[in-house]
C-alpha positions, 0 to 999 in steps of 0.5 A, spaced: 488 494 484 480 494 487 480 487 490 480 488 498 485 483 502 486 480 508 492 484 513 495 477 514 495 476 507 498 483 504 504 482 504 505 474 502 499 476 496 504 483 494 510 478 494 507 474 489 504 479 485 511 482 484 515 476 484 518 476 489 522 483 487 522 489 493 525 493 488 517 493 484 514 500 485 507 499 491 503 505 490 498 504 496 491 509 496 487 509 503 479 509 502 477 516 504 474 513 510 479 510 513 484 513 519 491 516 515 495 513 522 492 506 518 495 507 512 501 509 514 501 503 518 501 499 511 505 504 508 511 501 514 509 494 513 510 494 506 517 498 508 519 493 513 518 487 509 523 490 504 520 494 499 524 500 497 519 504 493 512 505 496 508 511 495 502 515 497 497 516 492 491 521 492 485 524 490 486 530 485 484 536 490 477 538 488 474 545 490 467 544 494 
């Protein structure tokens, strides 16, 4: 949820929290600081290791 991890360790904590099943939905949100290219580079770390349903999560649009 909100805990930070490690690069190295995404994917080994992400297999454990799911039990090993890449069919579990990964929802991943990107902190508004940080660059859209990195997130998508987690994005297709997380394809890449097997998992078919990840998705983008957003903020809900607010008007300034």
């Amino acid at each position: 949820q909100e805990t930070k991890v490690e690069y190295e360790k995404l994917i080994p904590k992400i297999l454990a929290v799911s039990n090993n099943r890449t069919d579990t939905r990964i929802f991943v949100r990107g902190d508004k600081n940080i660059n859209y290219g990195r997130v998508l580079e987690i994005m297709g770390l997380l394809s890449g290791s097997g998992f078919t349903k990840v998705a983008l999560i957003s903020e809900p649009y607010k008007q300034r």
